[in-house]
C-alpha positions in Angstrom: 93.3 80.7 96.4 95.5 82.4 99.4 93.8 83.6 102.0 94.4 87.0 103.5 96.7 85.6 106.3 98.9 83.9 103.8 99.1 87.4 101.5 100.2 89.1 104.5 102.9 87.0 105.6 104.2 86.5 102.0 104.0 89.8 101.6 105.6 90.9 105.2 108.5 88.2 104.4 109.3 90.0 101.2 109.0 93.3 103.1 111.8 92.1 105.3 113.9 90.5 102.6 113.4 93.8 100.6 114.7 95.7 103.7 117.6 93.5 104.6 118.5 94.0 100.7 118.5 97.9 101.1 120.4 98.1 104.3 123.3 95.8 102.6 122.9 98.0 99.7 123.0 101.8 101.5 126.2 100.2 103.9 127.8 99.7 100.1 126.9 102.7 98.7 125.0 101.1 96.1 123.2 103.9 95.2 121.2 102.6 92.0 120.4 99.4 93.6 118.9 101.0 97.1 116.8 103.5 94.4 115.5 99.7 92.7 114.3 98.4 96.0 113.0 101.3 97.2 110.4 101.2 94.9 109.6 97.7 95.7 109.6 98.3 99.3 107.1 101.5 99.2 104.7 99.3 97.6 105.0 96.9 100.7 104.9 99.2 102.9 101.9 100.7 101.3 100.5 97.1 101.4 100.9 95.9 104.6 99.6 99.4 105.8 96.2 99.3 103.9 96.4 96.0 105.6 96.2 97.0 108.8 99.8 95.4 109.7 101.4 98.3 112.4 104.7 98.9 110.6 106.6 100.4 113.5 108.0 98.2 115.0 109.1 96.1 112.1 110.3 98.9 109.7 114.1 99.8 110.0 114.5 101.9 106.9 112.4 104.8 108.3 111.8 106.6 105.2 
């Protein structure tokens, strides 16, 4: 069973991969694709902030 630490940084690693995925994506103009992760990435975000992780310094999307 993971503990609470290892939730977290799985979860902030795919937070980051998600972003990286959506910066590529809006530089494209991939408009569908930036929609997809978008969802995935509110969900993160809404994760690591019922968390207690402080997303301001780590977020670059902004949204």
């Amino acid at each position: 069973m993971p503990t609470d630490i290892e939730v977290i940084k799985q979860t902030l690693d795919d937070f980051q991969k998600i972003q990286r995925h959506m910066l590529i994506a809006k530089e494209e103009n991939a408009t569908k694709t930036y929609a997809s992760l978008k969802d995935e990435y509110l969900t993160l975000k809404a994760m690591l902030s019922v968390s207690g992780v402080n997303l301001s310094e780590i977020d670059k999307i902004k949204e």
